[in-house]
N, C-alpha and C positions, 0 to 999 in steps of 0.2 A: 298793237305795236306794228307800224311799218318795217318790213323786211326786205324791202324793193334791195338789190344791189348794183352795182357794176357786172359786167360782164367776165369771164374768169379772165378772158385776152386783156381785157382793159386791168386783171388786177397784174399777168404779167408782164405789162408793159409799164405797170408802178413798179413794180418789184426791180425789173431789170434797170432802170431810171435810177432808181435810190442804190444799186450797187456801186454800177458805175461812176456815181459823184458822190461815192460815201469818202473820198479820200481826201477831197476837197471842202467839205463843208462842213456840217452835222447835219447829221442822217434828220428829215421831217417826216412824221407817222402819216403814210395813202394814209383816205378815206375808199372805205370798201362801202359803196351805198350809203347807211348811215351808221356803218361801224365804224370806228378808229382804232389801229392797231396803236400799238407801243410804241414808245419811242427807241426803239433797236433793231439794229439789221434785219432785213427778214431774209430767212434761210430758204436761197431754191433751191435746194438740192436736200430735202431732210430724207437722208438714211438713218429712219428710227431703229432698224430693224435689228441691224445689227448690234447697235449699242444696246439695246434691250432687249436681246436674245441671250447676252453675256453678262447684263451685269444686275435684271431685274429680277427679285425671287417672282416665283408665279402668285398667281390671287390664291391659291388654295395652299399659301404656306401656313406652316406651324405657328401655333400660338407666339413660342417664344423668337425674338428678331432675330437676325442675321448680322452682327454686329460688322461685319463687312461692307455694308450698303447702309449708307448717311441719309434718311431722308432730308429732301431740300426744307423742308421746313423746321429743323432742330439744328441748322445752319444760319439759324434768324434769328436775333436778338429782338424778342419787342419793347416797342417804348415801354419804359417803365420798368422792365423788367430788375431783378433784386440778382445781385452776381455773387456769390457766397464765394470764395477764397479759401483755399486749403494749401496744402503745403504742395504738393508739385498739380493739381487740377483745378481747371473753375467750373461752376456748377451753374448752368445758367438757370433760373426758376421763369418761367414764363407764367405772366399773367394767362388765365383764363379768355377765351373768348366769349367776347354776348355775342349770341349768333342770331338772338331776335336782334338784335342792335342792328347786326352785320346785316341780316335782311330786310332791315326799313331802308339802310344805304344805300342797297341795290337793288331797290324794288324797280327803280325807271331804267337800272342799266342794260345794255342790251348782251343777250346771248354770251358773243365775243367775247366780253367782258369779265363777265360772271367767271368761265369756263376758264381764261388768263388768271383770275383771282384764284379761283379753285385748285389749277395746276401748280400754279407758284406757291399758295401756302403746307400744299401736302405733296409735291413731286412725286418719288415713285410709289409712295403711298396709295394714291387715287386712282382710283377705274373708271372706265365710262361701263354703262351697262348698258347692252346694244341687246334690241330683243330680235334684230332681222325685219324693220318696215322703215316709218320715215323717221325713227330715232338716229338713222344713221348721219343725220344734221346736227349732231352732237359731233361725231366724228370731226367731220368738215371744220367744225370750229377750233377744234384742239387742232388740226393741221394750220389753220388759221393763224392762231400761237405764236406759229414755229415752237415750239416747245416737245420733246419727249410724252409722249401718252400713252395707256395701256388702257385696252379695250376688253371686256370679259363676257361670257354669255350663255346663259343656259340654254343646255340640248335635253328637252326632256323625252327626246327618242319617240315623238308624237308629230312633230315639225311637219310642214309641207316638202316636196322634193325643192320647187321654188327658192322658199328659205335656205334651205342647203346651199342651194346653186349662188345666191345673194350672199351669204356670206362669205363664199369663196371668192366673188368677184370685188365683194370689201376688203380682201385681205390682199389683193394682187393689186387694186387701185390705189391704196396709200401704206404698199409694203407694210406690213404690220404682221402678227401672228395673234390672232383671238383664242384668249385663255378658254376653253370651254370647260363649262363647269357640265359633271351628269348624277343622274340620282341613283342613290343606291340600288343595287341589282337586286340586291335579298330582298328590301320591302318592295318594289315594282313587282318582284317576284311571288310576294306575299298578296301584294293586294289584288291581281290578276286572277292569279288561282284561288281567292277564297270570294271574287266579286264579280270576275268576267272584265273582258276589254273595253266596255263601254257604260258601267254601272252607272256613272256620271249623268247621263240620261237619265236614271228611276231615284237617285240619291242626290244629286248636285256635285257638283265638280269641286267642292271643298277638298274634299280627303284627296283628290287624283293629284290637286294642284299642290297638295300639302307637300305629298311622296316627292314628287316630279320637280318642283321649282320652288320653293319656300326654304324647304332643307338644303337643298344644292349651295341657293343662294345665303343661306346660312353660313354654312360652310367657307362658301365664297367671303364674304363680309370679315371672318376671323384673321384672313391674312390681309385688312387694310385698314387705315384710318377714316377714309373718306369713300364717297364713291357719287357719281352722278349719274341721275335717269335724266329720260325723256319724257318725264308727266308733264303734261298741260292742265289748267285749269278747264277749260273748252271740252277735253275728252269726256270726261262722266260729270257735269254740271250736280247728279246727286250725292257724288261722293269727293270730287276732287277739286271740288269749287275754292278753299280757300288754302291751296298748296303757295309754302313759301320759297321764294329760290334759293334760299339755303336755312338749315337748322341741324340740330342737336338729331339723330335720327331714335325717333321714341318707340321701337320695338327692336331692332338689330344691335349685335355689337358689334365693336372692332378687333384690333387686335391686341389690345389691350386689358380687354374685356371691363364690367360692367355698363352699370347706366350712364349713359354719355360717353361711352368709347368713340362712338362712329359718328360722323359729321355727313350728313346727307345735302347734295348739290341738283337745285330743279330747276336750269337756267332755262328753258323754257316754260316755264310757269306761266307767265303773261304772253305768252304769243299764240296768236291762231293758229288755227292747222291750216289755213291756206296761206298765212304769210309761212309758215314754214319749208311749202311745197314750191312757193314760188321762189324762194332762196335756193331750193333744190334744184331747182329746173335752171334758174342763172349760173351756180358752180358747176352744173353738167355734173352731180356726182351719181353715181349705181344708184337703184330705186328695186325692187323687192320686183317683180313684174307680174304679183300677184294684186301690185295696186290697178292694173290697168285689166284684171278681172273684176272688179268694182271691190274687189277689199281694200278695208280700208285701218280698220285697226285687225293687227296678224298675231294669232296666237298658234294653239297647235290645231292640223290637219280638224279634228272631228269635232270641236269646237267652235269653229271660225266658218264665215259663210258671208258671201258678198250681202252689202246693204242695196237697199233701191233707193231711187233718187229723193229726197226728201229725209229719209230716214239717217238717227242720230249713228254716227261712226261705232258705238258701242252696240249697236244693238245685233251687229253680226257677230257677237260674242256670247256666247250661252245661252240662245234664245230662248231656249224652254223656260227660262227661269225669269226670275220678278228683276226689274232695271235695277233693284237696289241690291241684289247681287254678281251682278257684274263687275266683280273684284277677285284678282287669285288671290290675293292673300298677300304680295309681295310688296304693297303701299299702301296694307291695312295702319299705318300710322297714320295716314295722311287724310283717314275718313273722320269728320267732325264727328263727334263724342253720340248724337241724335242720329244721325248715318250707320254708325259702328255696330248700333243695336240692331239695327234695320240691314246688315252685310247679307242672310242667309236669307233674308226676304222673312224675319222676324219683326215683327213692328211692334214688340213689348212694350220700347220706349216711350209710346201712347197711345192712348187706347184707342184714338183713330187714323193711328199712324203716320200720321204726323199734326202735330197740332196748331205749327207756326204755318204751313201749307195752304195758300189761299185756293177757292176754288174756280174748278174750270167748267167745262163746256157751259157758259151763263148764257142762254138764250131763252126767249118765250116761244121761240118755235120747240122748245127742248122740255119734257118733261122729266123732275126729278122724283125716281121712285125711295120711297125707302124698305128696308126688310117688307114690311106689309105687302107694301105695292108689288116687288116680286116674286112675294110666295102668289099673291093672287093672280099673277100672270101666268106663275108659272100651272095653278090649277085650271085656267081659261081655256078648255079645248074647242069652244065656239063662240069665241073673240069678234067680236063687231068689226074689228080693221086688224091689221098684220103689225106688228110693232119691231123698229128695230134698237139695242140698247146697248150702250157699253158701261163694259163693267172696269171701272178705270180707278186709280188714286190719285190724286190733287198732284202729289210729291212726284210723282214718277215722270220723268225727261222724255219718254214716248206718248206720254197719254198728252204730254203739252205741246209735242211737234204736230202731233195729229189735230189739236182742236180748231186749227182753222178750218182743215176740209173735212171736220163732220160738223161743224155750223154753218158750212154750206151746203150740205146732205139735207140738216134741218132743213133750212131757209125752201130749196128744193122743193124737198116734200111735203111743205107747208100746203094744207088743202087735197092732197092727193088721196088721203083715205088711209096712208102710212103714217103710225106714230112712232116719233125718236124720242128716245126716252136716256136716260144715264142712271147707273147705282154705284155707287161708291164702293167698292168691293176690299178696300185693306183693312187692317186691323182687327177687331173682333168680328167683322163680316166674313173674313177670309174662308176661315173654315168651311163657312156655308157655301159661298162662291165656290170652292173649289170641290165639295160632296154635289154642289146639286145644279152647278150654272156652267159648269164644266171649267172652270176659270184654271189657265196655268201659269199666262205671264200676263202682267200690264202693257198696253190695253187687251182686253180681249173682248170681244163684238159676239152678238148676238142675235139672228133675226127668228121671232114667235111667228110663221104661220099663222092664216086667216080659224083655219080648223083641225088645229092640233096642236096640243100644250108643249112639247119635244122641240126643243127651241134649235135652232139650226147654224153652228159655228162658223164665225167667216173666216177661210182657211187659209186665204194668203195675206202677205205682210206689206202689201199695195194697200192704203191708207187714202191715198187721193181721192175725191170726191168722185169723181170717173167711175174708177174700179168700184166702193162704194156703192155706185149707183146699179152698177151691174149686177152687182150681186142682188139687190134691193128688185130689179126689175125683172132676174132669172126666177124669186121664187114667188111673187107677190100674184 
């Protein structure tokens, strides 16, 4: 999806344009690049701040409403709707939404749009949920509006200083006050003292991110109807490939409670992460200034770690662990039903971990070992040539970023005396991989010495044939 824009001068000289002859004609909707606003005034001067400092509950209110504050959307009569008549009230009954409906409508709409649609059907209902990186493009578009919005965000008291500083300069750039949500003191408190400050390391980040941001964002969810992220399909290809820009939200409630309280909003769904940047960079809005240390998707301080060039935006996110769990938990709805089994780097769902998974590194310069072949490598202490081998799965988004430049590793060493080889290392091979080939995430590389079975782990996350090579030529 093209995201090219206008420049912000070019949108305030439509703006200012359409005030000035709003008296004389009817107002016609700029075109912002290839967005189109509404057909209504657009407001230069929005002081949200005020009006929803006074009259908006926060995200973390009580189950039961505030009969005081109307949301905009119970001010709406829909087609169709059935009006039932009493003696001094009317009851309006609203049809239900089909929200798979709603999202085949808007599958081609852009951002702008979706975000307009979302604001208007649930007003001060709806939140945006701003993690502090380049979801802050959600932001921009509800300013876009002109419309009233309310932004929320968890602090799981882990964050970078950066983050901090970035959310302050969001809060000063489009007056706003961000609800922060925090996690409970007594279980942070609990799981520290009975686990240590970095368990997450020897156990996985499930449990931290359970504490820290699932329950917050629990909590958060109970005081709203609706609410919008910043998920891309693009971000985790193995888990967030087929997100809709809107649906029924199938693990959180509202504030309603049960199944189907909360309506989940992912107007970026269809957009790249470079046309999202490049919209960022024409609005001139704040940016995280930890993007320009090569991060790229931001979570908290001891999780998060710049990508190298080449490498997928996810994989500076819990590196120790298997691509397939690279999820906190907090758009586990969003993981296909074959993904969900596979979230903890479990590959139950089949017995070779994924079964629909076509295979990769396919070359004749490439030999494929299986069980056999590795245990016999691995008993070879006086090996005829040195072999190098990754231990990789089909499924996994790193092992497929990589496979161009290690079949030109192959191609390379084709002749050289060096053998490249691949094992398939998920599902019932795991266990082994990880007892005896040292394996902790995908891909993980290997190079066997000419004489000596103690195979030798390649330690950095430089992938490029180059690097690759060096390595290949330091030990051989």
């Amino acid at each position: 999806m093209a995201l090219a824009v206008t420049s912000s001068s070019a949108v305030s000289a439509s703006i200012s344009s359409r005030s000035s002859n709003s008296s004389s004609h009817e107002l016609k909707a700029p075109f912002i690049g290839y967005f189109q606003t509404l057909d209504r005034p657009y407001q230069t001067s929005l002081n949200y701040s005020n009006k929803r400092r006074s009259s908006v509950k926060p995200v973390y209110a009580e189950l039961k409403r505030n009969d005081s504050i109307v949301p905009l959307a119970a001010t709406v009569v829909a087609p169709g709707a059935e009006v039932e008549e009493r003696e001094e009230e009317v009851v309006v009954v609203q049809e239900p939404e089909d929200y798979e409906h709603l999202a085949k409508e808007l599958e081609n709409a852009s951002p702008l749009q979706i975000i307009d649609r979302a604001l208007v059907k649930f007003g001060n209902d709806i939140a945006i949920a701003f993690s502090g990186a380049e979801d802050v493009a959600l932001i921009e578009y509800a300013r876009l509006t002109g419309r009233p919005f309310r932004v929320f965000s968890l602090d799981t008291g882990r964050l970078n200083p950066e983050t901090y500083h970035f959310f302050d300069a969001v809060e000063k750039h489009y007056d706003i006050n961000i609800e922060y949500m925090f996690p409970d003191a007594v279980e942070v408190q609990a799981l520290v003292r009975s686990k240590g400050l970095f368990s997450f390391y020897e156990d996985g980040h499930q449990e931290c991110c359970r504490v820290r941001k699932v329950r917050p964002l629990r909590r958060a969810l109970k005081g709203l109807r609706a609410w919008i992220t910043g998920q891309r399909k693009d971000q985790s290809p193995g888990t967030r490939s087929e997100i809709p820009v809107v649906q029924v939200d199938p693990v959180f409630e509202g504030m309603d409670g049960g199944v189907g309280s909360l309506v989940k909003w992912n107007p970026l769904a269809n957009v790249k992460g470079q046309d999202v940047w490049s919209f960022l960079r024409t609005m001139n809005v704040p940016v995280n200034s930890l993007h320009f240390q090569g991060y790229i998707s931001i979570g908290c301080e001891p999780c998060t770690r710049p990508v190298l060039p080449g490498q997928h935006e996810r994989e500076g996110r819990w590196w120790w662990e298997d691509a397939k769990a690279k999820e906190c938990g907090l758009h586990k709805g969003n993981l296909r039903q074959e993904d969900s089994a596979q979230h903890n780097g479990n590959e139950s769902a089949h017995t070779n971990g994924s079964a629909t998974a076509a295979d990769i590194f396919q070359s004749q310069n490439l030999v494929t070992l299986n069980r056999t072949g590795i245990e016999n490598l691995l008993r070879l202490e006086g090996r005829r040539e040195p072999w190098i081998v990754v231990l990789y799965a089909p499924w996994c988004q790193f092992c497929q970023a990589m496979e161009g430049s290690y079949l030109q590793l192959a191609e390379k060493l084709a002749g050289t005396g060096v053998k490249v080889g691949k094992f398939r290392a998920d599902g019932e091979q795991k266990p082994f991989a990880q007892q005896e080939l040292q394996l902790g995430s995908f891909p993980t590389i290997l190079f066997f010495p000419k004489h000596s079975s103690q195979p030798i782990k390649y330690p950095s996350e430089k992938r490029d044939v180059d690097s690759l090579m060096a390595f290949v030529n330091a030990l051989r």
